[in-house]
C-alpha positions as CSV (number, residue, x, y, z in Angstrom):
1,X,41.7,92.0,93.8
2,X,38.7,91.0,91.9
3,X,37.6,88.3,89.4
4,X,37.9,90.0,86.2
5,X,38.9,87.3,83.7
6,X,42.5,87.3,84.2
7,X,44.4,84.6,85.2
8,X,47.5,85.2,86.7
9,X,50.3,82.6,85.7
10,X,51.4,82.3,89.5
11,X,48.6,80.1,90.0
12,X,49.4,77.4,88.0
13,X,52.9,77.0,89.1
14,X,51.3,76.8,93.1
15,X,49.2,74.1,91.7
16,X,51.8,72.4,89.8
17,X,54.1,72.5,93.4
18,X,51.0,71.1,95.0
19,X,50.8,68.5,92.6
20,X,54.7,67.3,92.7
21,X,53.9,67.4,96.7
22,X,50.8,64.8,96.2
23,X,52.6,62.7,93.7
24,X,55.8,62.3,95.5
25,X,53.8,61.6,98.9
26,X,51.5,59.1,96.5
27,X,55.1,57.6,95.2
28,X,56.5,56.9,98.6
29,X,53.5,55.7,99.9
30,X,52.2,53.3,97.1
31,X,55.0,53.1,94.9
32,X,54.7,53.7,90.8
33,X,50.6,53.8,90.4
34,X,48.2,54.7,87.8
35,X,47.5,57.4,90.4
36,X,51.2,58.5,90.7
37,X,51.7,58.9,86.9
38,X,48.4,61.0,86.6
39,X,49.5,63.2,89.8
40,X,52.6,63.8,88.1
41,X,51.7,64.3,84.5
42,X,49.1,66.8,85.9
43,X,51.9,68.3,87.5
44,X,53.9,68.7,84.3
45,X,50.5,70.3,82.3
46,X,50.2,73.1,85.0
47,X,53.9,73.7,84.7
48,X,53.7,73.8,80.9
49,X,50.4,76.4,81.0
50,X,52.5,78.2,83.6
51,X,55.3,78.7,81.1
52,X,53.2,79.3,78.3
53,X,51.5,82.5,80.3
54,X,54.3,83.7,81.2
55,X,56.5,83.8,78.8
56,X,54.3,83.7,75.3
């Protein structure tokens, strides 16, 4: 394992889980913020570039 300019797809969907994690906590917590909405559209962009490596 080595940095060697690859980026493996797997990555971006642990982030994108890690996002809908922080969201919903953020949701429950604060209800529907500028913060939530951000959390979550970050979430859908790493599940979208996660799709997009894998599968194209």
């Amino acid at each position: 394992m080595g940095i060697n300019g690859i980026t493996e797809p797997i990555y971006f969907l642990i982030t994108a889980i890690g996002f809908i994690i922080v969201s919903f906590i953020n949701y429950r917590k604060n209800g529907k913020t500028l913060e939530t909405k951000y959390l979550s559209g970050l979430a859908v962009f790493f599940i979208v570039c996660f799709i997009i490596l894998n599968f194209y």
